[in-house]
Biopython code that builds the backbone (N, CA, C, O; Angstrom):
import numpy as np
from Bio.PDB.StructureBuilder import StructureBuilder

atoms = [
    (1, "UNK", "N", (82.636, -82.001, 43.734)),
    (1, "UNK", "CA", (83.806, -82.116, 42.893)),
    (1, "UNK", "C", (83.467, -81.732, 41.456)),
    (1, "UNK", "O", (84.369, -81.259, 40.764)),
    (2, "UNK", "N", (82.004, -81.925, 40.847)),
    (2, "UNK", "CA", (81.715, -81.638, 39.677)),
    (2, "UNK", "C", (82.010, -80.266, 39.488)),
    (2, "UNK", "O", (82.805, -79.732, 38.715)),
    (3, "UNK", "N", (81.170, -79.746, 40.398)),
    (3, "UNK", "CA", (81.377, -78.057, 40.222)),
    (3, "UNK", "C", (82.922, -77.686, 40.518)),
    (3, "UNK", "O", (83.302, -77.114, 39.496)),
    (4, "UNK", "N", (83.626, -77.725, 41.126)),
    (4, "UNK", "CA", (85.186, -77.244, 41.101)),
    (4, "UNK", "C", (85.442, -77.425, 39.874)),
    (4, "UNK", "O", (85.699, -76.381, 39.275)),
    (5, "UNK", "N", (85.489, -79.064, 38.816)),
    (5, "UNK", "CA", (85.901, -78.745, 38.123)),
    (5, "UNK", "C", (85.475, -78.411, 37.015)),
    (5, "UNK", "O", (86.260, -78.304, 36.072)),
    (6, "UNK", "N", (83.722, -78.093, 36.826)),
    (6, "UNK", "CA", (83.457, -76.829, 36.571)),
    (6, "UNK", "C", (84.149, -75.450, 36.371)),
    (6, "UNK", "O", (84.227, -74.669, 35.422)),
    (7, "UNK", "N", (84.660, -75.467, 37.750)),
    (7, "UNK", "CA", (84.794, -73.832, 38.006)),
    (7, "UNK", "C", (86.455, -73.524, 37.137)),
    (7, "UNK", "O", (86.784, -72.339, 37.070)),
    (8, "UNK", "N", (87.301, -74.439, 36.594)),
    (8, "UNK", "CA", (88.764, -74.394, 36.138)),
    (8, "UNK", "C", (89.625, -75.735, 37.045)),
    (8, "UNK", "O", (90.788, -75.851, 36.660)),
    (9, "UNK", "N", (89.130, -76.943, 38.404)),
    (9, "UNK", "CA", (90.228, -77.384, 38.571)),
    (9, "UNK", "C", (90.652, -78.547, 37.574)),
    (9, "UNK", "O", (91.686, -79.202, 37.711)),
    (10, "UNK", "N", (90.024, -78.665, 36.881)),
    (10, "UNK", "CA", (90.048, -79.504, 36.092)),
    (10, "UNK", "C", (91.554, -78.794, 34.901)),
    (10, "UNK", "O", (91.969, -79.332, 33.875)),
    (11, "UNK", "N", (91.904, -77.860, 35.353)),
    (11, "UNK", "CA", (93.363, -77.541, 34.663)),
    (11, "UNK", "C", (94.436, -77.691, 35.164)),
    (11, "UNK", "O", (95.466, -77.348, 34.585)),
    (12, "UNK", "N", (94.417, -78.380, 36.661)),
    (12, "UNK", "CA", (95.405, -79.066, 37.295)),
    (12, "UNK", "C", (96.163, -79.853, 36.634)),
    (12, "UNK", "O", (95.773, -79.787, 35.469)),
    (13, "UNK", "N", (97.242, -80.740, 36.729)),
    (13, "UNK", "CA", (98.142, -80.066, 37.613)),
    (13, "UNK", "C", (99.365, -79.100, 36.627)),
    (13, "UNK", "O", (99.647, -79.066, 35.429)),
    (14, "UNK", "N", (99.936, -78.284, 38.038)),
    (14, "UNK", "CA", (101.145, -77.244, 37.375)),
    (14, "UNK", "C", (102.504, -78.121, 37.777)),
    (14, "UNK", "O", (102.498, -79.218, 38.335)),
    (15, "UNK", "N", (103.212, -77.659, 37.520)),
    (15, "UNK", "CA", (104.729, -78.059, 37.665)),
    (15, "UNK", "C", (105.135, -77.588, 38.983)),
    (15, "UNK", "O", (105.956, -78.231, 39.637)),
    (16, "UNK", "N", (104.492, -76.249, 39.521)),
    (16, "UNK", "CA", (105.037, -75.457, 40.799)),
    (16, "UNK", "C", (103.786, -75.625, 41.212)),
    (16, "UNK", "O", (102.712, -75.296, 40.708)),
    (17, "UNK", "N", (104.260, -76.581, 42.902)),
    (17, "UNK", "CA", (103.477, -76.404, 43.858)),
    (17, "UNK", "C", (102.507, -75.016, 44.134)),
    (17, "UNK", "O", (101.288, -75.189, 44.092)),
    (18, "UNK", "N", (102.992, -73.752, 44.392)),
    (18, "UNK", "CA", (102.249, -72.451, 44.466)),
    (18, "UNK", "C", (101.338, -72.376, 43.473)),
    (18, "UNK", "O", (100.262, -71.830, 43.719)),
    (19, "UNK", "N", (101.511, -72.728, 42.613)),
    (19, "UNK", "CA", (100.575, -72.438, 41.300)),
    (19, "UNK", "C", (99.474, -73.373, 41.852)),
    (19, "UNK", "O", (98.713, -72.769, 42.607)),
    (20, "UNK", "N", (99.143, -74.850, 41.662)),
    (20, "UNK", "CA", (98.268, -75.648, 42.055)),
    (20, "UNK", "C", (97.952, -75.455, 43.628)),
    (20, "UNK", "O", (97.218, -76.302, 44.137)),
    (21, "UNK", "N", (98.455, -74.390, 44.455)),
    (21, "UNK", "CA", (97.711, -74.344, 45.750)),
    (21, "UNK", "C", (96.432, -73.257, 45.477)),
    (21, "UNK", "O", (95.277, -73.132, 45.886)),
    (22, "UNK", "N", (97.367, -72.523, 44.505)),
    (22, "UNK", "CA", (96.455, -70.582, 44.272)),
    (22, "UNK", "C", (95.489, -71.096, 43.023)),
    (22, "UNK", "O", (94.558, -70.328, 42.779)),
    (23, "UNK", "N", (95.570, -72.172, 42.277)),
    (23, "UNK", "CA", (94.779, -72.701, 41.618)),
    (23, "UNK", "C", (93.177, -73.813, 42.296)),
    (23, "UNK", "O", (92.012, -73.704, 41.914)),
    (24, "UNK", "N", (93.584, -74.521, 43.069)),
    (24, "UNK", "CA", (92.935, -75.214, 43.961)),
    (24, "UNK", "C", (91.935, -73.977, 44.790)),
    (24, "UNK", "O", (90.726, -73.959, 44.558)),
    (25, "UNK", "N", (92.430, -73.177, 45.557)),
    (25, "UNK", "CA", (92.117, -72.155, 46.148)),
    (25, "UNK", "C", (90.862, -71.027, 45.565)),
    (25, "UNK", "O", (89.818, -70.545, 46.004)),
    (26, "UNK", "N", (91.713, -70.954, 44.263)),
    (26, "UNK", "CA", (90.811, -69.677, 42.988)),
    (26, "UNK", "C", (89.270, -70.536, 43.080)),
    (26, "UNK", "O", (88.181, -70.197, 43.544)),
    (27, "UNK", "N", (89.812, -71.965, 42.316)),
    (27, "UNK", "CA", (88.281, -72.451, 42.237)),
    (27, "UNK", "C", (87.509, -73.103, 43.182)),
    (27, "UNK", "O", (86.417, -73.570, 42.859)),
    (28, "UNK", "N", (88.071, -73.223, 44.660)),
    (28, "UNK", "CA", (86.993, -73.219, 45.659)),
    (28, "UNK", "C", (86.381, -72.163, 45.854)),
    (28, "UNK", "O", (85.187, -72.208, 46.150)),
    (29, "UNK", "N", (86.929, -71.184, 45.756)),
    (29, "UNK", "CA", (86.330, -69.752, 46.310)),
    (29, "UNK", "C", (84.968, -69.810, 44.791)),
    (29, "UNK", "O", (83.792, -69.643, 45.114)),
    (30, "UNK", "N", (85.178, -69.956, 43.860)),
    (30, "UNK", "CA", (84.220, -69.898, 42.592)),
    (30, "UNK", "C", (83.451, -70.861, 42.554)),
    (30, "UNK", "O", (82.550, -70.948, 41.719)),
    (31, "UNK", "N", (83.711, -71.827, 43.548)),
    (31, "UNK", "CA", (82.234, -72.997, 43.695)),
    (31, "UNK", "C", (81.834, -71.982, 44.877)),
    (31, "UNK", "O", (80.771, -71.501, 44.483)),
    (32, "UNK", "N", (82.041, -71.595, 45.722)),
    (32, "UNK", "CA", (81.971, -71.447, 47.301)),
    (32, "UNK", "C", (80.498, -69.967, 46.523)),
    (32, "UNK", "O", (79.329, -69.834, 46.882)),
    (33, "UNK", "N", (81.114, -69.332, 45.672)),
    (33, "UNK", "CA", (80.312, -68.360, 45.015)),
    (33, "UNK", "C", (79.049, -68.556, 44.392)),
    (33, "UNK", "O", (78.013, -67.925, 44.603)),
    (34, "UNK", "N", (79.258, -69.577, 43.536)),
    (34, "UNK", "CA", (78.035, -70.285, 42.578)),
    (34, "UNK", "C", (77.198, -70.369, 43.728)),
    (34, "UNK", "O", (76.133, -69.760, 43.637)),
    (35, "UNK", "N", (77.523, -71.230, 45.226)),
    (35, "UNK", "CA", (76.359, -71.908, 45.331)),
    (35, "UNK", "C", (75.743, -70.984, 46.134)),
    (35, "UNK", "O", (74.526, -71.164, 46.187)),
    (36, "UNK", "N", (76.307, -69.698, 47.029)),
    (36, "UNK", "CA", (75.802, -68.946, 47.196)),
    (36, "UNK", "C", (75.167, -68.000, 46.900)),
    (36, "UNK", "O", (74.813, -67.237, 47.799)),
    (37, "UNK", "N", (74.782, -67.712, 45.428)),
    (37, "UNK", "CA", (74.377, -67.084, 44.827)),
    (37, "UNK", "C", (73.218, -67.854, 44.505)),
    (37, "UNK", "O", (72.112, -67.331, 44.643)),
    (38, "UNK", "N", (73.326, -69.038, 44.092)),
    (38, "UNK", "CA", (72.116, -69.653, 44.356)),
    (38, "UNK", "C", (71.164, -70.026, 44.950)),
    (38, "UNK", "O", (70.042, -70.361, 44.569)),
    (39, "UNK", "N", (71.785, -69.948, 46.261)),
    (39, "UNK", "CA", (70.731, -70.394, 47.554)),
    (39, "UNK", "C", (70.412, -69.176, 48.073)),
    (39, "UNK", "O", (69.522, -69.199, 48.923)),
    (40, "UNK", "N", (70.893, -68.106, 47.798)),
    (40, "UNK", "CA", (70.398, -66.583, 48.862)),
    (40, "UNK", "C", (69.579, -66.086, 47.435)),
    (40, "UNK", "O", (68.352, -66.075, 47.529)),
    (41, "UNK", "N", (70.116, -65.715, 46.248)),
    (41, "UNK", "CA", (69.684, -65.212, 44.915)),
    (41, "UNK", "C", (68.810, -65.462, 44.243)),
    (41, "UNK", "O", (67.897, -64.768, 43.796)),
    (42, "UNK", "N", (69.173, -66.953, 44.093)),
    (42, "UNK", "CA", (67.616, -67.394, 43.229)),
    (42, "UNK", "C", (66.736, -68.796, 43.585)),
    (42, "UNK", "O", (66.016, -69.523, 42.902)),
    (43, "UNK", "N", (67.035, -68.801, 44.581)),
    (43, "UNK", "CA", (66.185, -69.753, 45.123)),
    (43, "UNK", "C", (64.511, -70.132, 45.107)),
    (43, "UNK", "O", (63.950, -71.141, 45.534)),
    (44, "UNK", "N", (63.993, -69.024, 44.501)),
    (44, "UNK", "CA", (62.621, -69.597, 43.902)),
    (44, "UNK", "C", (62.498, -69.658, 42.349)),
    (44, "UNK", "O", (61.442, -69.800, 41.732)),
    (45, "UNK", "N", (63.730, -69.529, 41.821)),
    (45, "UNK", "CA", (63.405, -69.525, 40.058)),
    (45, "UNK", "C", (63.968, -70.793, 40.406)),
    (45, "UNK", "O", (65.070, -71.012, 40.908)),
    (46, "UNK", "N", (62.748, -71.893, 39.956)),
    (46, "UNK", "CA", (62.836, -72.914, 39.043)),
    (46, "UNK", "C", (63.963, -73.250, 38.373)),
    (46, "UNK", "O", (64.845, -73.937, 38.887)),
    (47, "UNK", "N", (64.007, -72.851, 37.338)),
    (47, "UNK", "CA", (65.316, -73.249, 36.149)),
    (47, "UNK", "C", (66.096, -72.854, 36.831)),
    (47, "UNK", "O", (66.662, -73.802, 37.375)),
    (48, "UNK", "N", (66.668, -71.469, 37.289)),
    (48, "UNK", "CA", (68.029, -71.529, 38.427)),
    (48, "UNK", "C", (68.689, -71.839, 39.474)),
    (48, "UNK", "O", (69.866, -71.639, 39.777)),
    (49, "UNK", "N", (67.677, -72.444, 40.111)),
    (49, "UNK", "CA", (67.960, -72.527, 41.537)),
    (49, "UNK", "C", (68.607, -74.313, 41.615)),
    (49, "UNK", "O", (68.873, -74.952, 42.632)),
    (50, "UNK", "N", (68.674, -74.589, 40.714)),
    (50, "UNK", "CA", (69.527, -76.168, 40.577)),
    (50, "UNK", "C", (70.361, -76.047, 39.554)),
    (50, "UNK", "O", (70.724, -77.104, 39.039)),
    (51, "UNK", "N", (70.932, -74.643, 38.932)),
    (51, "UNK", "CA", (71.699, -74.789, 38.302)),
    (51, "UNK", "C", (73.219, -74.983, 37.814)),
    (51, "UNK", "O", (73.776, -74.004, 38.310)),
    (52, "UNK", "N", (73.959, -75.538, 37.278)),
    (52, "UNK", "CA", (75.379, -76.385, 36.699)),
    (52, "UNK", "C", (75.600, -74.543, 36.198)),
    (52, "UNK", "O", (75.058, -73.531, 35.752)),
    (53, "UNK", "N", (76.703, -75.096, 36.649)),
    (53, "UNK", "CA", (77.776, -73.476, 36.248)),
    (53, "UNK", "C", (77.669, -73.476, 35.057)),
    (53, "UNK", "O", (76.966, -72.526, 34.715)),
    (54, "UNK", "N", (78.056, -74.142, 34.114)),
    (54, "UNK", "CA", (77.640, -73.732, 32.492)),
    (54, "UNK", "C", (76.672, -72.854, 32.499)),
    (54, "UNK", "O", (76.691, -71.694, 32.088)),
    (55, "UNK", "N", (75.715, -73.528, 33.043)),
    (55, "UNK", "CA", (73.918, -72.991, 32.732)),
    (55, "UNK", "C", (74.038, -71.033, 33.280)),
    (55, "UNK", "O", (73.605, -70.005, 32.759)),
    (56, "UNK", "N", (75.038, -71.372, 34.848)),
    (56, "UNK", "CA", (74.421, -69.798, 35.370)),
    (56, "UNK", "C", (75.696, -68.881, 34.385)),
    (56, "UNK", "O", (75.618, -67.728, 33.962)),
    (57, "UNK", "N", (76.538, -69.619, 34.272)),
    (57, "UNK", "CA", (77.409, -68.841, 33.310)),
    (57, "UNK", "C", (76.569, -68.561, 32.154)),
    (57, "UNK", "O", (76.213, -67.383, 32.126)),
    (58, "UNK", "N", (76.078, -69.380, 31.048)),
    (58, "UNK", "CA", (75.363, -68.547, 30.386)),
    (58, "UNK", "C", (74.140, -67.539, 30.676)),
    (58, "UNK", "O", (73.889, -66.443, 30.174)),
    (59, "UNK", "N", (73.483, -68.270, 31.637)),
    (59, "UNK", "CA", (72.099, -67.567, 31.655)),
    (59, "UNK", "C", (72.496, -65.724, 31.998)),
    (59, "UNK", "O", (72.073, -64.780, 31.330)),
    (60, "UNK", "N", (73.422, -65.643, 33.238)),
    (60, "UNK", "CA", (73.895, -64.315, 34.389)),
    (60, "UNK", "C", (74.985, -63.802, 34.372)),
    (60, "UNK", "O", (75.066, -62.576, 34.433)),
    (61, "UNK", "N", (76.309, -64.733, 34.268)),
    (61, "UNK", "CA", (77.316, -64.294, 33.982)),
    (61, "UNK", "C", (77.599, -63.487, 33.291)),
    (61, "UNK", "O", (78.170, -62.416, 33.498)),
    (62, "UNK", "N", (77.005, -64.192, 31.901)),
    (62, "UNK", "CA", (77.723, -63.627, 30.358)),
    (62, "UNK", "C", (76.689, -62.564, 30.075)),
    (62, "UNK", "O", (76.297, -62.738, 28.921)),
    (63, "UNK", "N", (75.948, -61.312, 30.760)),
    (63, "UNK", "CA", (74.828, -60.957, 30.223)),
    (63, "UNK", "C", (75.308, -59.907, 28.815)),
    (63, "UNK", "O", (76.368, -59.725, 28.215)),
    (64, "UNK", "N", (74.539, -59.610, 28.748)),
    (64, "UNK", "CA", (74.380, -58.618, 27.003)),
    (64, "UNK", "C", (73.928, -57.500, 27.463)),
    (64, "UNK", "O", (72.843, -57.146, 27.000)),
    (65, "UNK", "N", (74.442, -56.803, 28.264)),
    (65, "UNK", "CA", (74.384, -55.632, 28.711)),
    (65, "UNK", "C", (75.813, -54.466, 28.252)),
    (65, "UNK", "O", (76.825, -54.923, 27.722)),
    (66, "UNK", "N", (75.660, -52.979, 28.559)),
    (66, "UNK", "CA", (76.423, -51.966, 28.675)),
    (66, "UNK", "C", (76.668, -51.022, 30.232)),
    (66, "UNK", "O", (75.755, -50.448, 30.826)),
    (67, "UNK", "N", (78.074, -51.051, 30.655)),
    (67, "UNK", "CA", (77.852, -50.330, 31.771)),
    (67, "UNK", "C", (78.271, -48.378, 31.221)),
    (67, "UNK", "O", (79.199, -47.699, 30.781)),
    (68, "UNK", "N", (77.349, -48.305, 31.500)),
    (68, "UNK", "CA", (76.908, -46.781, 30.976)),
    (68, "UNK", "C", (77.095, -45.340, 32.156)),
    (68, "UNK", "O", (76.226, -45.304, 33.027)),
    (69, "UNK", "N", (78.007, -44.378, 32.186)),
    (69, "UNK", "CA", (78.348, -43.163, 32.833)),
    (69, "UNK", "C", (77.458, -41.996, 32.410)),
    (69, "UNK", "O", (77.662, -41.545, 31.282)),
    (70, "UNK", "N", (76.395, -41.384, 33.239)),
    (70, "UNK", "CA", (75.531, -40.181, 32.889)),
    (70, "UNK", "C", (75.093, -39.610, 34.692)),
    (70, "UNK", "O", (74.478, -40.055, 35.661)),
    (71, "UNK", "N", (75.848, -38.408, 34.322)),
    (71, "UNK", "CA", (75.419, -37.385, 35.467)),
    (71, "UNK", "C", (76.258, -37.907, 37.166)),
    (71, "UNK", "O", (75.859, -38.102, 38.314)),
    (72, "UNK", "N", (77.516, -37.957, 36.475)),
    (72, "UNK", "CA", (78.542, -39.371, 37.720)),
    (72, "UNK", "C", (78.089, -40.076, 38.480)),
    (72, "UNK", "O", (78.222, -39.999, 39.701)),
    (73, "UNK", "N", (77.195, -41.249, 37.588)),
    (73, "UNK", "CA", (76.552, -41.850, 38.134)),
    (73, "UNK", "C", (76.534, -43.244, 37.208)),
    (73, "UNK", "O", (76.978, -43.171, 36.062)),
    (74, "UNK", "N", (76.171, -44.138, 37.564)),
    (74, "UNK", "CA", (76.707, -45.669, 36.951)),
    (74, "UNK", "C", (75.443, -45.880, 36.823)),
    (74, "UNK", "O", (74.620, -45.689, 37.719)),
    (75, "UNK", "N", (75.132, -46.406, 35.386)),
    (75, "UNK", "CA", (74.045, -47.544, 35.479)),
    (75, "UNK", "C", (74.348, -48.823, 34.189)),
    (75, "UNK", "O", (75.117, -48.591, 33.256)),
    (76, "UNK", "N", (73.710, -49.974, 34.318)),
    (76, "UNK", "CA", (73.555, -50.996, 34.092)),
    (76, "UNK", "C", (72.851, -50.903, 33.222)),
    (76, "UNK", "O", (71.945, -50.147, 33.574)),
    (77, "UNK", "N", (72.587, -51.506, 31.422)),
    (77, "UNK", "CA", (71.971, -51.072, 30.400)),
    (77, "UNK", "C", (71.582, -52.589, 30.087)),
    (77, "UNK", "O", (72.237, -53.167, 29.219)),
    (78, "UNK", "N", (70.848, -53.071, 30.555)),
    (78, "UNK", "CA", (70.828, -54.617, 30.020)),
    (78, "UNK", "C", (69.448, -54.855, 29.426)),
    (78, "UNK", "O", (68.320, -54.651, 29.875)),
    (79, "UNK", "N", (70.084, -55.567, 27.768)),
    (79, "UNK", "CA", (69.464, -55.610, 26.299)),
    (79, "UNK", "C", (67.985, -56.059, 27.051)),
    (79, "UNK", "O", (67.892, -56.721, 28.085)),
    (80, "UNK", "N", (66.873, -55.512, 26.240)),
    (80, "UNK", "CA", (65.305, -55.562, 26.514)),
    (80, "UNK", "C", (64.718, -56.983, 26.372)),
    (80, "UNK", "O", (63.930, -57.549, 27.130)),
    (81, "UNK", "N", (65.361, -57.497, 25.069)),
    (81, "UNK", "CA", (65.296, -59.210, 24.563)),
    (81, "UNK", "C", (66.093, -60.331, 25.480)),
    (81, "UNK", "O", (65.773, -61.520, 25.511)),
    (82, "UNK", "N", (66.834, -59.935, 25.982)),
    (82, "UNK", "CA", (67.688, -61.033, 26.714)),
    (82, "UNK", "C", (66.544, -61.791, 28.183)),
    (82, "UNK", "O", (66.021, -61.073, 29.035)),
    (83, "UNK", "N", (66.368, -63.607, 28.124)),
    (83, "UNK", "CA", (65.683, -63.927, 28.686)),
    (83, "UNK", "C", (65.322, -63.831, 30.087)),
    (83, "UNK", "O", (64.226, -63.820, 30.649)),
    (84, "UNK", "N", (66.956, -63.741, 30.668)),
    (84, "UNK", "CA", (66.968, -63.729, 32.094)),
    (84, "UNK", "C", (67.568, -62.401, 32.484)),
    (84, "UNK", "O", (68.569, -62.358, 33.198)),
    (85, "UNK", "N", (66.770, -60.946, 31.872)),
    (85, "UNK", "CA", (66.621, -60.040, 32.350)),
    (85, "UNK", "C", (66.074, -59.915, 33.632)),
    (85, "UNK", "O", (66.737, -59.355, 34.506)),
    (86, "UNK", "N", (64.915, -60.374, 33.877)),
    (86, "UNK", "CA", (64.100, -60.337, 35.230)),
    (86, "UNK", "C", (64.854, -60.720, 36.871)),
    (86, "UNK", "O", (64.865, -60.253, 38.010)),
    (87, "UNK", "N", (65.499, -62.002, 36.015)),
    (87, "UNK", "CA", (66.038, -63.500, 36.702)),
    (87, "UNK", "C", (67.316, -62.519, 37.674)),
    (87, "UNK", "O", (67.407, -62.122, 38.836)),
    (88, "UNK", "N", (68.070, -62.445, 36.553)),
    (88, "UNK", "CA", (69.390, -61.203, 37.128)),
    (88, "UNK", "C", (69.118, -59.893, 37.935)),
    (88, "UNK", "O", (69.898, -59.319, 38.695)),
    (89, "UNK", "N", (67.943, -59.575, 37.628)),
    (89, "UNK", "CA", (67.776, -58.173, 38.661)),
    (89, "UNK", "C", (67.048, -58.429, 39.999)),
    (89, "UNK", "O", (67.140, -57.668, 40.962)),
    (90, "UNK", "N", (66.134, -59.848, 39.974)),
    (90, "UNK", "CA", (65.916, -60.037, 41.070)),
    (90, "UNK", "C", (67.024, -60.548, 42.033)),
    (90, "UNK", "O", (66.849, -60.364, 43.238)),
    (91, "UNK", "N", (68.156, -61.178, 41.601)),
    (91, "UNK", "CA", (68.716, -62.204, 41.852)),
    (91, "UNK", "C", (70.011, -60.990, 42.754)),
    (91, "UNK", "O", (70.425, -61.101, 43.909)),
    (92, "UNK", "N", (70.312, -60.096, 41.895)),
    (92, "UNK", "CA", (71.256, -58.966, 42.260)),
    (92, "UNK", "C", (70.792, -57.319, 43.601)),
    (92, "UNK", "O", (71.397, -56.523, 44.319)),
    (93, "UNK", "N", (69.224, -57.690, 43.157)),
    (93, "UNK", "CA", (68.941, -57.015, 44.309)),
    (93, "UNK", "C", (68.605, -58.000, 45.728)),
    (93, "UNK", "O", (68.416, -57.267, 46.699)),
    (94, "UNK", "N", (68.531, -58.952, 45.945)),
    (94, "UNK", "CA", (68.715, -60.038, 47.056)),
    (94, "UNK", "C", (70.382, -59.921, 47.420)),
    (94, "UNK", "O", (70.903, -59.997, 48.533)),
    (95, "UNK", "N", (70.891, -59.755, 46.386)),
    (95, "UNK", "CA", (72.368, -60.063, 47.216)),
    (95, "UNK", "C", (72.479, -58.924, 47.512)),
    (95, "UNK", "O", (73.085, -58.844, 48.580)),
    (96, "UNK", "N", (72.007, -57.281, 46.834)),
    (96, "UNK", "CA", (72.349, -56.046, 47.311)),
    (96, "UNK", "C", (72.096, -55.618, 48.994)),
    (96, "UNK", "O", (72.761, -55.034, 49.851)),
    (97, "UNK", "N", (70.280, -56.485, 48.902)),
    (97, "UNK", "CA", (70.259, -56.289, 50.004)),
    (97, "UNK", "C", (70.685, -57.264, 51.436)),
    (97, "UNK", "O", (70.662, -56.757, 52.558)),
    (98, "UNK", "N", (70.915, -58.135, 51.298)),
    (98, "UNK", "CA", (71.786, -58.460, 52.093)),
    (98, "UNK", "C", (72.393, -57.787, 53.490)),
    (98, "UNK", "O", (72.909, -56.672, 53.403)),
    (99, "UNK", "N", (72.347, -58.301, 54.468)),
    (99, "UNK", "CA", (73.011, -57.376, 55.044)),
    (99, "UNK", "C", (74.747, -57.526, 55.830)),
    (99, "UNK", "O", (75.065, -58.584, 56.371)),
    (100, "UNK", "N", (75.647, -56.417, 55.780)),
    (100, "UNK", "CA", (77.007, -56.607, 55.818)),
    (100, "UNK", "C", (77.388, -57.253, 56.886)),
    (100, "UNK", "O", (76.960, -57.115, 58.032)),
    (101, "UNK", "N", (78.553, -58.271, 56.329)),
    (101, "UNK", "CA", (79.043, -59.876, 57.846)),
    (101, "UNK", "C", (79.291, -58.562, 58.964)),
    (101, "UNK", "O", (78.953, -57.386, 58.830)),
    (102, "UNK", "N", (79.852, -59.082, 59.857)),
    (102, "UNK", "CA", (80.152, -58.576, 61.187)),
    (102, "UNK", "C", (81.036, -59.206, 61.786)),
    (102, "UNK", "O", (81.374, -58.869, 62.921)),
]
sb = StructureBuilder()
sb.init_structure("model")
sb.init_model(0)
sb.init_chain("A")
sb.init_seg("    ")
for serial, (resi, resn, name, xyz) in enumerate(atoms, 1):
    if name == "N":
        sb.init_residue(resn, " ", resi, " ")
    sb.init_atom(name, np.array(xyz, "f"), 0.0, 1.0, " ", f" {name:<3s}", serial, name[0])
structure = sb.get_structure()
């Protein structure tokens, strides 16, 4: 329950039923995310792998990066100083590789 309302339910309630179902809904799916990202992603970093959504929101979420277009091709520009440079690329190639549900 912490983490939901973490994630926004803690802006309950609306006036219209639909609203507080698609609200309820939004932020299960955004706990349902956190913790999977944690347990497949970063499950041997220490500091992340028990971490409160604040924490992965700052640490991964919010990074200090540029998404950058050269030769039609996408890449990811993320600042040299930022701490959990490492943290995020290991964490994003585990979920890349992954392999697709069935």
């Amino acid at each position: 329950m912490r983490t939901n309302k973490a994630m926004g339910l803690r802006n309950l309630p609306s006036k219209m039923w639909n609203v507080n179902v698609g609200w309820v809904l939004t932020c299960n799916l955004a706990a349902d995310l956190h913790a999977w990202t944690r347990l497949l992603g970063l499950h041997d970093d220490t500091e992340l792998a028990r971490a409160e959504p604040q924490t992965l929101r700052y640490c991964l979420w919010h990074l200090p990066a540029r998404l950058v277009s050269h030769a039609r091709r996408r890449m990811l520009k993320i600042s040299v100083t930022w701490p959990w440079k490492n943290a995020f690329l290991i964490c994003w190639q585990r979920l890349c590789a992954l392999p697709a549900p069935t």
